[in-house]
C-alpha positions in Angstrom: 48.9 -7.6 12.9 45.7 -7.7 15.2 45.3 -3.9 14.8 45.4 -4.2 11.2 43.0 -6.6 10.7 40.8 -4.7 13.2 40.7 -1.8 11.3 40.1 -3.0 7.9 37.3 -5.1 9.2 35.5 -2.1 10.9 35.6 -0.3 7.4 34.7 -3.2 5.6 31.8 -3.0 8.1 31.1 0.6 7.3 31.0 0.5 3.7 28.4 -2.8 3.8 26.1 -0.5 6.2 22.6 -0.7 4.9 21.2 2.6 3.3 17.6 3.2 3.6 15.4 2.8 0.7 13.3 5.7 -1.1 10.2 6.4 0.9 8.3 8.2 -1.2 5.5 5.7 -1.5 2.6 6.3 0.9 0.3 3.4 2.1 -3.6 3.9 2.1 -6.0 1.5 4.1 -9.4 1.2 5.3 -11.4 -0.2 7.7 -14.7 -0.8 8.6 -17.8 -3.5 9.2 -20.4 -4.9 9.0 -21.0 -6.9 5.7 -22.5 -9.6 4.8 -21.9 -11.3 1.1 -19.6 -14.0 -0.6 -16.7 -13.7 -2.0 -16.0 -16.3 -5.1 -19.3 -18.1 -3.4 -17.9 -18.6 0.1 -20.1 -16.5 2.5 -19.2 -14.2 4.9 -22.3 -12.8 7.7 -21.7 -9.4 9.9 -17.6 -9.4 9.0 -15.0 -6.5 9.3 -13.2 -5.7 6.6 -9.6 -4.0 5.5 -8.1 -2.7 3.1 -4.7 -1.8 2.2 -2.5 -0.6 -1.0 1.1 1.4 -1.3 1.5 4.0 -4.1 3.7 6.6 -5.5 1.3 10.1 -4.1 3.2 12.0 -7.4 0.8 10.0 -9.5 -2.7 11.0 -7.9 -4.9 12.6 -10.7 -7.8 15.3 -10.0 -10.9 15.7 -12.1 -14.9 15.9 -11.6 -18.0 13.5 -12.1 -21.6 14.1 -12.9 -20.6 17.4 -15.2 -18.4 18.7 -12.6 -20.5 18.5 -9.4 -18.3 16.0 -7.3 -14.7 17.0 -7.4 -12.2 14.0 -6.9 -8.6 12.8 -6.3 -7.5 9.6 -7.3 -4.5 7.4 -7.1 -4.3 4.2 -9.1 -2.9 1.2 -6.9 -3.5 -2.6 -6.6 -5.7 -2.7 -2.9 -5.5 -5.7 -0.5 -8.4 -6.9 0.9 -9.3 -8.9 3.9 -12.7 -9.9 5.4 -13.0 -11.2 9.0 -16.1 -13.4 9.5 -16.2 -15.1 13.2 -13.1 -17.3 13.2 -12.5 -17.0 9.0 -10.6 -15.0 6.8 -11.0 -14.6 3.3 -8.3 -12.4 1.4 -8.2 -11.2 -2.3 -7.1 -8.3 -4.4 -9.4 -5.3 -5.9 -8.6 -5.9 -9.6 -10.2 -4.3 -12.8 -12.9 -6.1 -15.1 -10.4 -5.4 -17.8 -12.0 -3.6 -19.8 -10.5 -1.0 -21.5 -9.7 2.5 -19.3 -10.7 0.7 -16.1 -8.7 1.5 -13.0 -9.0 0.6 -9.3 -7.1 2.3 -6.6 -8.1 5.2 -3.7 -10.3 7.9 -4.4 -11.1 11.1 -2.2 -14.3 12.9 -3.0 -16.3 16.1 -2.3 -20.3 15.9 -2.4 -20.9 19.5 -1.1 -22.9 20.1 -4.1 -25.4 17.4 -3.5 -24.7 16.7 0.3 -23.8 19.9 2.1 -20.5 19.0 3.8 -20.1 15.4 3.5 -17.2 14.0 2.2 -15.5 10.6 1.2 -12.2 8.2 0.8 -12.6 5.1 -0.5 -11.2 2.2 -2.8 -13.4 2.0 -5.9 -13.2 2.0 -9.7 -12.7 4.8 -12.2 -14.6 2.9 -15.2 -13.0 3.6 -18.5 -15.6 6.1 -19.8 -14.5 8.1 -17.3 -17.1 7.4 -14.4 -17.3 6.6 -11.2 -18.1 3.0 -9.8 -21.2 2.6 -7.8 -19.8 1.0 -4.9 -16.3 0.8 -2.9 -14.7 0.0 0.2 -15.0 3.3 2.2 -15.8 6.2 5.0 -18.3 9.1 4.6 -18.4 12.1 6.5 -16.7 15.9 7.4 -13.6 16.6 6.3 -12.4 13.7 4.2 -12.2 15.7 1.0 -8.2 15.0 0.8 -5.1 15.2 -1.9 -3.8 11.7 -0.9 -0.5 13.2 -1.2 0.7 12.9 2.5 -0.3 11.5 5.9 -3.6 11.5 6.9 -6.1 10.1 9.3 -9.7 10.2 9.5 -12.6 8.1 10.4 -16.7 8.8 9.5 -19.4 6.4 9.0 -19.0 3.1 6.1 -19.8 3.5 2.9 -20.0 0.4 0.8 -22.1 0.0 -2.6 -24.9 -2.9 -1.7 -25.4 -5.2 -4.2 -22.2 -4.4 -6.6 -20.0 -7.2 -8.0 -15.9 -6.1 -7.4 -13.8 -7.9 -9.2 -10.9 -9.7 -7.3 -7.9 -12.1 -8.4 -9.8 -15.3 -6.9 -13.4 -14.2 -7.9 -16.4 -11.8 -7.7 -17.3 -10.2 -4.4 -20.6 -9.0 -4.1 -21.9 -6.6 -0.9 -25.1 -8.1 -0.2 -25.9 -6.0 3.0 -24.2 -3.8 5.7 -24.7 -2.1 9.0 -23.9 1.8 9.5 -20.6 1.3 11.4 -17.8 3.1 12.2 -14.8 3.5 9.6 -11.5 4.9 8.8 -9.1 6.0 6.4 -5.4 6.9 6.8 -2.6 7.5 4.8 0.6 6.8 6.1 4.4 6.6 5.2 5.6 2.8 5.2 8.7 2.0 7.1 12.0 2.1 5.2 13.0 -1.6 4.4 17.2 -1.2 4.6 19.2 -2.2 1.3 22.3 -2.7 0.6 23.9 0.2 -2.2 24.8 -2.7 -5.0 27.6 -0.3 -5.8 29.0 0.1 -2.8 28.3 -3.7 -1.9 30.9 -4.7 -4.5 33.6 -2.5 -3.8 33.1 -3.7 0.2 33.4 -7.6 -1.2 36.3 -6.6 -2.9 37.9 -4.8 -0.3 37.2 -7.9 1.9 38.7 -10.2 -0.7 41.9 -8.5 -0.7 42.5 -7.9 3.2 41.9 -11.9 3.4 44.5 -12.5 0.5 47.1 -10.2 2.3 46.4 -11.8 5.4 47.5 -15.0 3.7 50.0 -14.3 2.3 51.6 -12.6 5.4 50.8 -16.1 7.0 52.7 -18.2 4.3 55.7 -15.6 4.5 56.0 -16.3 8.5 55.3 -20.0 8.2 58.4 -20.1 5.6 60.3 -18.0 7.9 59.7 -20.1 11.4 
């Protein structure tokens, strides 16, 4: 009887093993300092900043700005920021104006044509006409220029538009100043959260259910017997 039991509880146990979820999403982030600004009118001096967002890398789009003279990709996502300031921490998310068009996610560009060699990742705005944001949360330098379509780390000097209002979920932010410091961008591939097949996690309940209800009933039927 023991052995029974033991063996339909070890492939209960098997068919209830979680399955790793899809990992096709990518996550971007970037870091970087010092800025000084407010966010929804709370200040922030000389902070470091972050900022994160996950994305399906199938969806990136390419295209060009200023007539074709800065080649981009461009992923739309919905970016995480937080801003370190001394022993504060602010946090919102990058959201559109809401006007029409408007997008807000990571964008990889090339400014050969106007900067021999330099290139950037950042998180900014396509605008719904089509062009580019002045500001967003970024790196500049050598070989940035990337697809955003699979893992990559890189670091350059910040690049963040002075004196540009972003829109977050809480409020405006506005960049009133910034030191040249040190960035980074990477794009990395999250960790697989386990799940549970729905599928198979009914047929394992079931199964369950009907081991326990044999096992009942074969301890009725010896309880009549004794």
């Amino acid at each position: 009887m023991r052995s029974f039991i033991r063996s339909w509880a070890i492939a209960a146990c098997i068919l209830l093993t979680p399955v790793a979820a899809d990992a096709s999403p990518l996550t971007y982030t970037a870091t970087g300092g010092l800025i000084t600004g407010t966010l929804n009118g709370t200040p922030f001096t000389n902070a470091t900043w972050s900022i994160v967002g996950t994305a399906d890398p199938t969806n990136v789009v390419s295209g060009n700005f200023f007539s074709g003279a800065i080649p981009y990709n461009f992923l739309a996502m919905t970016p995480f920021l937080t801003i370190h300031s001394g022993s504060s921490t602010l946090q919102a998310t990058l959201v559109t104006s809401g006007s029409t068009g408007d997008q807000v996610g990571a964008v990889s560009l090339d400014f050969n044509n106007f900067l021999p060699g330099i290139t950037g990742n950042a998180f900014s705005y396509i605008l719904g006409d089509g062009s580019l944001f002045g500001g967003g949360f970024g790196v500049s330098g050598t070989g940035l220029y990337i697809t955003l379509q699979s893992p990559f780390s890189g670091s350059g000097t910040q690049n963040n538009g002075i004196a540009e209002t972003y829109f977050t979920d809480i409020g405006p932010l506005i960049i009133s100043g910034h030191t040249d410091q040190a960035a980074t961008f990477t794009v990395s591939t999250p960790s697989a959260v386990p799940e549970i097949d729905p599928a198979m996690g009914g047929s394992a309940l079931s199964l369950v259910a009907g081991v326990l209800a044999m096992i009942e009933q074969r301890r009725r039927r010896a309880s009549l017997v004794a």
